[in-house]
N, C-alpha and C positions, 0 to 999 in steps of 0.2 A: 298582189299579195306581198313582195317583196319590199315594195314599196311603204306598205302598211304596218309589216312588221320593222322596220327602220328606225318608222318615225315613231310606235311605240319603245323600242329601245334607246332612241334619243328622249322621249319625254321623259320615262322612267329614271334615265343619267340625272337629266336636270333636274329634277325631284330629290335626287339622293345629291348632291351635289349641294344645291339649295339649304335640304334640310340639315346640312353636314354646318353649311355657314351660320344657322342658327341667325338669332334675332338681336342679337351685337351684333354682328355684322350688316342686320339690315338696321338698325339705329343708327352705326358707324356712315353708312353710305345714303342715309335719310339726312344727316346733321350736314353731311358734305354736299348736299343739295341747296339744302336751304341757305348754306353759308354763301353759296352763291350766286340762290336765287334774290338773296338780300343786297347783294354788291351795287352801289349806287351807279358804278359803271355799266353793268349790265341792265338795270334796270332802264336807264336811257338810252341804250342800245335797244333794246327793245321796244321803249317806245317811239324810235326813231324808226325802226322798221314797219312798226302800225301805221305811222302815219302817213312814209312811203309806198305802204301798199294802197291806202286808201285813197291818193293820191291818185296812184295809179288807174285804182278798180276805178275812179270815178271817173277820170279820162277817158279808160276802154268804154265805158257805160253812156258817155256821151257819142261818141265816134259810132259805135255799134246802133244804138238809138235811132242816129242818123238814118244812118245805112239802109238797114230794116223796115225802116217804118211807114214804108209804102206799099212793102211785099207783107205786112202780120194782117191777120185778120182786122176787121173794125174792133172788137171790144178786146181788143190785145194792144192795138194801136194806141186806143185812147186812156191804157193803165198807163202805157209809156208815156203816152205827155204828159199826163198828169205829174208823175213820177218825177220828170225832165223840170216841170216848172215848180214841182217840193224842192229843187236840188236848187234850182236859180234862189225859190226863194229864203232859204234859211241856209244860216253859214254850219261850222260844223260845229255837230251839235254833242260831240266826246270830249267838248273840253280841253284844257290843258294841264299841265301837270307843275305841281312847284317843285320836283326835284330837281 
């Protein structure tokens, strides 16, 4: 119950707290998002990170593939090759970016 009553007195703060900052303050800190979600630097940073993940995921995706694919049931087995030879045969298909 202690615990209960805590965390209704921590929401209630954040409520009045919140409603204290009013809605210039969330325009203010809406405008400073976007000014950064805009930055040409950032946005190549990020899409630098996509594409090292996917990099990644498809690596693990191959390796694990392997591995597995004699212990997965039959109709488990043969989504994966299927899968295995969509990936051989089409390059990627998210494009590139001209930023």
């Amino acid at each position: 119950m202690r615990y209960r009553l805590t965390f209704m007195a921590g929401l209630a703060t954040g409520y009045v707290l919140g409603a204290r900052a009013g809605r210039e303050r969330y325009e203010q800190l809406r405008k400073a998002v976007q000014r950064v979600t805009r930055n040409p630097a950032v946005r190549n940073s990020a899409e630098s990170v996509a594409l090292t993940g996917r990099d990644a995921a498809s690596k693990a995706f191959g390796k694990v593939s392997a591995k597995v694919e004699g212990h997965l049931p039959a109709a488990v087995g043969n989504r994966v090759r299927s899968l295995r030879e969509q990936r051989a045969s089409t390059e990627d298909e998210w494009g590139t970016s001209n930023t």
